[in-house]
C-alpha positions in Angstrom: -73.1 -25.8 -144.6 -73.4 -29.0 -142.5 -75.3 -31.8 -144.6 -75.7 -33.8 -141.0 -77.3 -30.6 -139.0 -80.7 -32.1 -139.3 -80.1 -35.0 -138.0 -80.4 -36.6 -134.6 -77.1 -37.9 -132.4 -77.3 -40.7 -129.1 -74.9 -38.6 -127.1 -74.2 -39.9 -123.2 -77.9 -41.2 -122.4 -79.9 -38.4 -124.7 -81.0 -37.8 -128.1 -79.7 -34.7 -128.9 -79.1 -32.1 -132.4 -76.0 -33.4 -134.4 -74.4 -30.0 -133.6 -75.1 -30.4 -129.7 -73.2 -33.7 -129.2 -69.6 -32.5 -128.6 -66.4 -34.0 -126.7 -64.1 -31.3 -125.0 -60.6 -31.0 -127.4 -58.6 -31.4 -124.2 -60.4 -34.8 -123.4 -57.9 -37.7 -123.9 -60.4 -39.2 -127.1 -59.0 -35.9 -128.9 -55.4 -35.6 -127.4 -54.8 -39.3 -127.6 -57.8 -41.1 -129.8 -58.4 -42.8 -127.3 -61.5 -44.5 -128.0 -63.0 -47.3 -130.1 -65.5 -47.6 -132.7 -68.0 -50.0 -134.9 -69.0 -49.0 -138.3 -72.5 -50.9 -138.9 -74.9 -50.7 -142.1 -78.7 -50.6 -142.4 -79.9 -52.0 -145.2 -83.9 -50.5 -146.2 -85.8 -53.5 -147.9 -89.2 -54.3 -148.6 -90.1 -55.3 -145.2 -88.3 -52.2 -143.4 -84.5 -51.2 -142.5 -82.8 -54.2 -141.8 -79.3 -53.5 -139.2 -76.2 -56.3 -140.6 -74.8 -58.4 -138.1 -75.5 -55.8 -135.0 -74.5 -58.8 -132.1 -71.7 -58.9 -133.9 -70.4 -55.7 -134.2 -71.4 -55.0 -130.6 -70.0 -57.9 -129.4 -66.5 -57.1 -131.0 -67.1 -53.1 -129.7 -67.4 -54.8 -126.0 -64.1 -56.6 -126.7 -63.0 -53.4 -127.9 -63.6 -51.6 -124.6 -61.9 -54.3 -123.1 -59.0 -54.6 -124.6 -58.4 -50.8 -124.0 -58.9 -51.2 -120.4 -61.7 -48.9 -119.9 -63.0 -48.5 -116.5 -66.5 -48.8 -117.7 -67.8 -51.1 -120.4 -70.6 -50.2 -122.5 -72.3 -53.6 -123.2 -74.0 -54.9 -126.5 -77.0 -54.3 -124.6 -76.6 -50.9 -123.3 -76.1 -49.9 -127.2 -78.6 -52.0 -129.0 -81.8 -50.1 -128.1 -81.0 -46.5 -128.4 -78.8 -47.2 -131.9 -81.9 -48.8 -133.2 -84.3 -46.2 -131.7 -81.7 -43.3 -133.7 -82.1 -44.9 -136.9 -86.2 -45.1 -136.4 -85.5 -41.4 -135.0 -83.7 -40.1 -138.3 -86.5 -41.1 -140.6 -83.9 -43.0 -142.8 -85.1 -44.7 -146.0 -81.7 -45.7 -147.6 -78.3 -47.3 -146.9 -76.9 -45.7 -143.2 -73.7 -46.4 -141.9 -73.7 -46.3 -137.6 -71.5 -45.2 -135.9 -71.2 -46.0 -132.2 -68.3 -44.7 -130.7 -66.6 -45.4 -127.3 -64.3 -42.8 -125.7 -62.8 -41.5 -122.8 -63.3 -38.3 -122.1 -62.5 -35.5 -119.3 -59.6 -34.0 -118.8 -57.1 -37.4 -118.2 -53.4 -37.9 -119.7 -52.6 -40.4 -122.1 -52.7 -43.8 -119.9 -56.5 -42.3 -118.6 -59.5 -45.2 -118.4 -62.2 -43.2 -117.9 -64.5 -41.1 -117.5 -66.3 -43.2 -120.2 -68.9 -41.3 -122.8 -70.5 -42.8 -125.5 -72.1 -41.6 -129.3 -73.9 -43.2 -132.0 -74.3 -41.6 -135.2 -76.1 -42.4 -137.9 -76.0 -41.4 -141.5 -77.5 -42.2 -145.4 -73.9 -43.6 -147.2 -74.9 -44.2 -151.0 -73.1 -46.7 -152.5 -69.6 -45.4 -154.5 -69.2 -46.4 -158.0 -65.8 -48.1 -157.7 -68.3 -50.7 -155.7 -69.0 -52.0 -159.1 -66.2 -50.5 -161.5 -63.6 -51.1 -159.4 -60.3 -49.3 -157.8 -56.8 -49.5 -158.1 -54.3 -50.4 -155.3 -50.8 -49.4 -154.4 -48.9 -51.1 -152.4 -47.8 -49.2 -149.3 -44.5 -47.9 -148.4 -46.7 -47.4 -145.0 -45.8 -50.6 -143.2 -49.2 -52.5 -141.5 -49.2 -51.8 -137.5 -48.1 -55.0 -135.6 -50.0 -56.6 -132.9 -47.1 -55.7 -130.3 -47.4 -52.2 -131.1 -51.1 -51.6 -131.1 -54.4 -53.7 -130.9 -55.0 -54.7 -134.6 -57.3 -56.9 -134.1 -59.7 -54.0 -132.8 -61.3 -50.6 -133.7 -59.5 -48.3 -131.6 -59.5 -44.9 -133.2 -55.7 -43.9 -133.2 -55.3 -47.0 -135.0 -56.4 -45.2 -137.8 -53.8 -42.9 -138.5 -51.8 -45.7 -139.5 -53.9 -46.4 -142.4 -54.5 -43.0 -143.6 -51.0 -42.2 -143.9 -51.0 -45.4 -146.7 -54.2 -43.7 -148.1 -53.5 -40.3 -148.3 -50.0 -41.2 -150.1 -51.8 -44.0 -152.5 -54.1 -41.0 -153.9 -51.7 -38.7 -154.1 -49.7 -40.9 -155.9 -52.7 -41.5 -158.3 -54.2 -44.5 -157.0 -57.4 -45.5 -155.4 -56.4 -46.5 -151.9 -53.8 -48.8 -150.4 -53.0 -52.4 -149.6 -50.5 -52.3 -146.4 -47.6 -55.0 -145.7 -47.3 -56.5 -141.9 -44.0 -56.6 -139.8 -43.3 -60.1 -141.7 -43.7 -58.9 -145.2 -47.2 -60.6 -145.8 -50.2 -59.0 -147.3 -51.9 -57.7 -144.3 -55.1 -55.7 -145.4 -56.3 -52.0 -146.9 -56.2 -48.7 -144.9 -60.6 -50.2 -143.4 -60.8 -53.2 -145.7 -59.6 -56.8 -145.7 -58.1 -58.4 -148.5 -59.1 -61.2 -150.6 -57.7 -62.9 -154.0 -58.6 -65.7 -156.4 -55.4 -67.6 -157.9 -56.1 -70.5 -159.8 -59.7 -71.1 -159.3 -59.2 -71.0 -155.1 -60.1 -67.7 -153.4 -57.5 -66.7 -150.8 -57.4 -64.4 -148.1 -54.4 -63.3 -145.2 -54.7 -65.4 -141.7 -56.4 -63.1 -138.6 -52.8 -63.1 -137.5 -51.6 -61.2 -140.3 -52.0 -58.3 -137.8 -55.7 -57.2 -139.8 -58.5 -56.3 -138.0 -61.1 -59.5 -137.2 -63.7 -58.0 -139.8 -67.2 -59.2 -139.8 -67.4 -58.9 -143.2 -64.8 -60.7 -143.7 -66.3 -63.5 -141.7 -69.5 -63.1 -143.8 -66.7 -63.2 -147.3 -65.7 -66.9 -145.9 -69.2 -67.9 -145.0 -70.8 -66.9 -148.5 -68.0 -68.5 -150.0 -68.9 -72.2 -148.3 -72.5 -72.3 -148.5 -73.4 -69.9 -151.2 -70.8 -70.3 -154.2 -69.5 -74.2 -152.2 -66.1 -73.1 -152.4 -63.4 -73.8 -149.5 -61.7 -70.6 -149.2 -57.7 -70.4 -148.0 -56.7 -68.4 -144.9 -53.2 -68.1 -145.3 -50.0 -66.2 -145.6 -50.2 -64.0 -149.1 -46.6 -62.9 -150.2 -46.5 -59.9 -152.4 -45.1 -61.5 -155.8 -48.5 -63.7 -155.6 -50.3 -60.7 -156.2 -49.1 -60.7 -159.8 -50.7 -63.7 -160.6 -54.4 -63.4 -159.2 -57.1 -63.5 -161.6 -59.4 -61.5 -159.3 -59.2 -59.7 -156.5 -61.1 -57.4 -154.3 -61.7 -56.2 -150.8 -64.6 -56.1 -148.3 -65.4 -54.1 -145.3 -68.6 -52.4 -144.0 -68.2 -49.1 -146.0 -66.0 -51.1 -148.6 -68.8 -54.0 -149.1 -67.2 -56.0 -151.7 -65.4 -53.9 -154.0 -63.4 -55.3 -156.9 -59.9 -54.6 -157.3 -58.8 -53.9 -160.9 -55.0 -52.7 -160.7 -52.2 -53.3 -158.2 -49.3 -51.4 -158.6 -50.0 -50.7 -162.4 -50.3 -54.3 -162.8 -53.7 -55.2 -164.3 -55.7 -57.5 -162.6 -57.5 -60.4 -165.2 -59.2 -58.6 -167.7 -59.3 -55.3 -165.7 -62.8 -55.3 -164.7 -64.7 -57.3 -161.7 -63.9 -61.0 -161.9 -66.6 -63.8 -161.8 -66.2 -65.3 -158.4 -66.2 -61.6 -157.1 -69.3 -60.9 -159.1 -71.2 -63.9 -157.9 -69.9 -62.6 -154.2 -71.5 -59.1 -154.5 -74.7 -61.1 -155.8 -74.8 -62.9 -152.8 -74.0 -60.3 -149.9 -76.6 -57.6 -151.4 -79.4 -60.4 -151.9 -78.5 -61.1 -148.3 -78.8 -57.3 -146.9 -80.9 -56.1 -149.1 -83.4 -58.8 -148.1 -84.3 -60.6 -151.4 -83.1 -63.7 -149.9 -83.8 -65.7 -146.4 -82.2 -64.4 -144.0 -81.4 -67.9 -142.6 -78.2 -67.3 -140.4 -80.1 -64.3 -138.7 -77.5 -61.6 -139.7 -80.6 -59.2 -139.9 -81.9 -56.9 -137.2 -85.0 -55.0 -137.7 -85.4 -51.6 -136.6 
């Protein structure tokens, strides 16, 4: 039974049913994956559902497009009235994660730039527990994707087969997910996550060269970090033997929020359990979103 069949889909111009919005499988989005995506919360609080960082993550989705040399460009415009008008559509009165999805589709080979269609989906994402308790990490076998072999630095779809190879062997291999080495042998990030760690009071997280994806969370991560908790976090290289001696660590994305990270590789992580600075972090970004503090850096869009 489809959980989703109730629910309403922005498909090429229309408001359709979720099971009426569908992409030919000869298209080159499903031979190829060739298309590009954002992944965007909503956030209900007292006053209404609040959208995080929307000209952000439509901004980065027109990059996106760019980058992937589409012959039409979907701007932050074009997407920003019907993906609000989906969520007030849908009736939603929890956490949604948005999908907007760019993708060529047709009947083009691999090397094809249009024709261009376009999605947005929206749907209620609760919050997991290991948000609070915690997960465990493997490092990957599954080497990072480099920057001269595909765009890492955007959502492109077929950029994520690389990181569910790292997942899919990290659980069966009994951990929670993955943390991925680049081309150089540097912590990169996690199969949809970026990567921070706290070692010796200073929190620390991989340069945006480290072939990881330019995460608006992440941005948010350094931002809370200076004016919320005044600490002047480190964007730098992150060798693998450093892991060993964080005392916290955790990583952030949209779906991931800030989720601590209690094990790497069997080896525990401080006391096991979410660290202070991570704690205070959390506090921050769900006061933030959740609207129980000013929204004074207008990262909140009302729907």
């Amino acid at each position: 039974m489809n959980k989703f069949k109730n629910l309403t889909v922005y498909f090429n111009g229309e408001f359709l049913p979720w099971e009426e919005a569908r992409v030919h499988v000869f298209s080159p989005a499903v031979k190829y994956g060739a298309g590009v995506f954002e992944g965007i919360c909503a956030y209900m609080s007292d006053n209404g559902m609040n959208i995080f960082r929307l000209g952000e993550h439509l901004a980065r989705l027109e990059y996106s497009q760019q980058v992937m040399r589409f012959e039409r460009i979907f701007t932050a415009e074009e997407i920003g009235l019907p993906l609000k008008e989906l969520v007030k559509r849908n009736g939603f009165n929890k956490t949604v994660h948005i999908r907007p999805t760019i993708y060529v589709d047709g009947t083009g080979e691999s090397a094809a730039a249009g024709p261009v269609g376009i999605s947005i989906t929206a749907v209620e994402r609760p919050r997991p527990t290991i948000a609070m308790e915690g997960c465990s990490v493997q490092i990957s076998s599954w080497q990072r994707l480099a920057d001269l072999s595909m765009p890492t630095r955007v959502k492109a779809n077929a950029n994520y087969n690389n990181s569910r190879f790292a997942a899919m062997q990290a659980q069966v291999d009994g951990y929670t997910t993955a943390l991925m080495l680049n081309s150089r042998g540097h912590i990169a990030e996690g199969p949809g996550m970026c990567f921070f760690m706290v070692r010796g009071g200073q929190v620390v997280t991989p340069t945006i060269t480290s072939s990881i994806l330019e995460s608006i969370t992440r941005d948010t991560i350094l931002t809370l970090c200076r004016d919320e908790l005044r600490l002047e976090p480190i964007e730098r290289d992150i060798e693998r033997s450093e892991l060993f001696s964080a005392s916290e660590a955790f990583f952030c994305g949209t779906a991931w929020e800030i989720t601590p990270i209690t094990n790497i590789d069997g080896f525990v992580i401080g006391d096991g359990g979410p660290g202070e600075i991570t704690g205070l972090l959390q506090k921050a970004y769900f006061d933030i979103v959740e609207g129980r503090t000013a929204d004074k850096r207008d990262w909140l869009t009302p729907v």
